[in-house]
N, C-alpha and C positions, 0 to 999 in steps of 0.2 A: 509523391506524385511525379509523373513522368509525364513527357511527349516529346512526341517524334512524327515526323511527315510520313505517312504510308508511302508516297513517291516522289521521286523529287523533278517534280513538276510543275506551272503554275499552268492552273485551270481555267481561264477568263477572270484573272485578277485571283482566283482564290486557289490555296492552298488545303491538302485534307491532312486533316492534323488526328493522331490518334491520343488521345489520354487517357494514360491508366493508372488508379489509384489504387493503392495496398496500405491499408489499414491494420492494426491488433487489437484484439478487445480479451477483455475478463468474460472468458465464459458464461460464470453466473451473476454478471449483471444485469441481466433483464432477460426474459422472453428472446427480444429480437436481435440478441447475441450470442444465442444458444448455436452448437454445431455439434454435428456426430458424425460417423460413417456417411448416413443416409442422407443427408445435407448436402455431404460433398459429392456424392455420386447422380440426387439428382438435380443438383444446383437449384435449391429451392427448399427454404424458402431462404430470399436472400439475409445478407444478416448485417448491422445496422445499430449503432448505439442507442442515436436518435437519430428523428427525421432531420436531415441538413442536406447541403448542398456545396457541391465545389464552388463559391462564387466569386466572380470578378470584381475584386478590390481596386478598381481604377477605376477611369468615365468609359462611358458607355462610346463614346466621342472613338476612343482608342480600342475598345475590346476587340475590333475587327469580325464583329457578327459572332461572339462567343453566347453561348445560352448557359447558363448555368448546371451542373450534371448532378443528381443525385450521389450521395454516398454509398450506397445499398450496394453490397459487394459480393460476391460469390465465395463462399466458403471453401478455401484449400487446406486448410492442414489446423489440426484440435491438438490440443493435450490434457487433459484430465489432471494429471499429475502437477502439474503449476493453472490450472485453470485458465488457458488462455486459446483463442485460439484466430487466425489469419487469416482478411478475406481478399480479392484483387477484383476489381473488375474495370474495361476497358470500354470507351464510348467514341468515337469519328466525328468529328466537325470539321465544318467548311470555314475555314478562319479566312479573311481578306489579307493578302499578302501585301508584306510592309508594317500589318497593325504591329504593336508593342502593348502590353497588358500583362498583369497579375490577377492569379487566382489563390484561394484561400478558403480549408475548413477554419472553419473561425465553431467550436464549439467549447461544451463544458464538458464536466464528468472528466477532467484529467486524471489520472494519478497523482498522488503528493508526492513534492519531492523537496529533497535537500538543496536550497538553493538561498542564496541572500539578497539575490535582483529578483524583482515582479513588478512588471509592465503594469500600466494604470486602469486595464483591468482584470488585471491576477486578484486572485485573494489570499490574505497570506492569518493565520491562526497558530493561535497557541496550542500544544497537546503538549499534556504531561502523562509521563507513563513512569512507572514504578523504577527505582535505580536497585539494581540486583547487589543484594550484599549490603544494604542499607536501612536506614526506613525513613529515607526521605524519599524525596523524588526528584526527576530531572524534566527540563523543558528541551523538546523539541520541535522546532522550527520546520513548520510544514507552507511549501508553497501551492496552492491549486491553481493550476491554471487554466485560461479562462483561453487564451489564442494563442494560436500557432503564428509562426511568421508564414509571408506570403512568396510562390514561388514565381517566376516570371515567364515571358516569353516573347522574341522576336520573331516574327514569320518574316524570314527576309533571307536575303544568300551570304553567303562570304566572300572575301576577296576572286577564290576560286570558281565562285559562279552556282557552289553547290549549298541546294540548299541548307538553313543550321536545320540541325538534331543535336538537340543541346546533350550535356555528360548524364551518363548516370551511375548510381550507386547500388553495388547489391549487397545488403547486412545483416543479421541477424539482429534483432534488439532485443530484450534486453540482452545486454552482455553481462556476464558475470566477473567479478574479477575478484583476485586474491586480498583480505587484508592487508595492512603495514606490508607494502611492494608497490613496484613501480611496473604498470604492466601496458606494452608496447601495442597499440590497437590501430594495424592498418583499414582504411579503409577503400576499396576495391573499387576503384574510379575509371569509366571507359568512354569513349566519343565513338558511336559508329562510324561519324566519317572517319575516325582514326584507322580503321580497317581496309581502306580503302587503298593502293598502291600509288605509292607516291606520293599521298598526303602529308601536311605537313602542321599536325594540329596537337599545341600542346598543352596540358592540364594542369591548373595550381589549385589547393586549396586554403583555406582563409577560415576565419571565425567568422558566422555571422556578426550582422550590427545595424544595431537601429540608428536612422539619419531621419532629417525633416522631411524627406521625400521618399523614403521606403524604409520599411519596420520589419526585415529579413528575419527573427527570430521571438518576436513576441514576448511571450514573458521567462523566456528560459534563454535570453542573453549572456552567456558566460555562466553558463549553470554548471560548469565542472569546474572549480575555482583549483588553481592552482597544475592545469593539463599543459604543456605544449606541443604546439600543432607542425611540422614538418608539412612544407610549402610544395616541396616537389614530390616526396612521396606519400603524401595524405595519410602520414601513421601519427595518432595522438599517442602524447604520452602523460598516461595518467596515475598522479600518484596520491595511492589509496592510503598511507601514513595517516594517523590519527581520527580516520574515517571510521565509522559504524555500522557493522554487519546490518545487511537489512535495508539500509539506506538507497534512494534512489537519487542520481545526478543522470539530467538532459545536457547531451551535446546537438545543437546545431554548427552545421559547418558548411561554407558555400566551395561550393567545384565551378572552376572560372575556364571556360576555351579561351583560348589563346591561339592564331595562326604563325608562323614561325616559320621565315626561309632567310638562311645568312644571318644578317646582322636585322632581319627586317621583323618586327613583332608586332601583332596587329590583336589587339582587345576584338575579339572575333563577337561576345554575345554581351549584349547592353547589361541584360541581367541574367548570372550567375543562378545553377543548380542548386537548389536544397535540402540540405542534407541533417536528419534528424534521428538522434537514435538515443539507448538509455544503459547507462550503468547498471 
């Protein structure tokens, strides 16, 4: 999920804030996540795991007149071939400039994945599947998860005056990567105002992590065990040694602005971009 101001303006206290959410689903898990051709060309009928909502995981005190935005997404891109296919869609609110808040799909129907952390309410099951070349069997440690972490937002300016538009990230998920190797995974981090001339706006990224006062990644906490994460070029490095063809691992990772002149460094956004993707 993204957002960014359509103008950087303040409107009688309020600010217009655009957000847009991109979603993946399994093809053939339901009806309303079916896509083909005709879906995308005539944007309809939208598509949709379940029915949920972006909602705002803080007080209502702080949302700053945020309404909660359906999921229901517009179908761009299918594949047949791995059954999956990608939806986006964008909605404009009048956010009050100044608020501070988090929003969150908070749903179920994850994928399982290979993970040893699960939040208190993940669900974590045993599955045994046959060991090849045997005639026993092995356990497999499957995590479901149940939430996502929550992403944030400050409607407010920077030292410069301009309003934030917080980072974003563009990736493909899942990614695939080699067995027994260690395979280098930048992740493509950008600030609009960074395009700006003159600016002086610089990007880190970070693991997420759950604190008593915000829960940045849910139940897939350090769900790539044993990756490290490069702070200024946001490249993971993930080594797939002794890992299990087939297996899936969840990276969250937060992207932090930073304003930067000389020796002066200035934590530019309260809270940090979220960034989520899958092995």
């Amino acid at each position: 999920m993204t957002r960014k101001p359509v103008d950087n303006a303040d409107s009688n206290g309020k600010l217009v804030i655009m957000f847009t959410q991109s979603y993946q689903w399994e093809d053939s898990f339901s009806l309303s996540t079916a896509c083909d051709q005709s879906t995308i060309v005539n944007e309809s009928p939208t598509i949709s795991g379940i029915n949920a909502h972006l909602q705002c995981t803080t007080t209502s005190t702080t949302s700053g007149s945020y309404t909660a935005i359906s999921i229901a997404e517009y179908c761009t891109d299918f594949s047949t071939l791995v059954d999956s296919n990608s939806g986006r869609i964008s909605t404009v609110e009048n956010i009050t400039t100044g608020s501070t808040f988090c929003v969150a799909f908070q749903g179920t129907a994850w994928i399982g994945l290979q993970s040893s952390n699960c939040g208190s309410s993940g669900r974590k099951q045993r599955k045994t599947k046959p060991n090849p070349g045997s005639s026993g069997t092995t356990t497999q440690r499957i995590t479901a998860l149940a939430t996502t972490g929550a992403t944030c937002y400050s409607a407010g300016a920077g030292p410069d005056g301009l309003i934030n538009t917080p980072p974003v990230a563009t990736i493909i998920s899942p990614i695939e990567v080699s067995i027994n190797a260690l395979a280098d995974i930048t992740v493509p981090v950008i600030d609009a105002i960074m395009t700006i001339p003159g600016s002086f706006y610089i990007l880190y990224c970070r693991w997420a992590r759950q604190t008593a006062t915000l829960d940045e990644c849910g139940d897939v906490c350090q769900g790539a065990p044993g990756s490290v994460l490069g702070a200024k070029s946001c490249t993971l490095a993930f080594n797939s040694t002794g890992k299990v063809i087939e297996q899936s691992y969840a990276v969250t990772i937060m992207v932090e602005d930073f304003y930067g002149q000389g020796t002066y460094i200035h934590h530019l956004l309260s809270f940090p971009f979220n960034v989520q993707f899958m092995l």
